[in-house]
N, C-alpha and C positions, 0 to 999 in steps of 0.2 A: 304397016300398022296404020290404024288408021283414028284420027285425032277428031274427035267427035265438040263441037264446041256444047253441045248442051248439056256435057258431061263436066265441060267447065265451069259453069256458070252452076250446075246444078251443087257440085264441090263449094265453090265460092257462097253460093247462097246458106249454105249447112254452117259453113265457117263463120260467117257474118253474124247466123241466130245465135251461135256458141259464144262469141264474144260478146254481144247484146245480152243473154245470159248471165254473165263471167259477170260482165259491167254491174248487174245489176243487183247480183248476190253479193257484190262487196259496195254496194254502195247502202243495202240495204245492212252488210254486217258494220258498216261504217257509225250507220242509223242505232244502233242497238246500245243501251246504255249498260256495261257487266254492272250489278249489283255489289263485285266483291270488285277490289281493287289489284292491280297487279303484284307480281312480285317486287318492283324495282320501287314502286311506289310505296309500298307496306314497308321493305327497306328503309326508303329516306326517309318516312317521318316515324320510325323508330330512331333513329339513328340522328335524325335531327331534334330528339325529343330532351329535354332539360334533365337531366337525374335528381331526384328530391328524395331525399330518404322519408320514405312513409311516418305518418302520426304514429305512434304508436303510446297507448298509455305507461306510466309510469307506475310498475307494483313493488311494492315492499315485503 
């Protein structure tokens, strides 16, 4: 069999743009601010929130 190196490198070059890629679409989802907050977060400040019994007016 026969081991070709430009078959190496051409491999290695493909893997490289993948990962330059990869890098780049999570640095750009890093970049990206969600408008809606997560679940863990909507949890704790429910859950960290005071309970106040609502105003309510007083009828006769």
């Amino acid at each position: 069999m026969y081991y070709s190196p430009h078959t190496h490198l051409a491999i290695a070059r493909a893997r490289q743009e993948d990962l330059l890629r990869e890098a780049e679409r999570a640095r750009l989802a890093r970049s990206f601010d969600d408008e809606r907050p997560g679940v863990f977060t909507r949890l704790r400040t429910q859950l960290s929130r005071k309970r106040e019994p609502s105003a309510r007016p007083i009828t006769v």
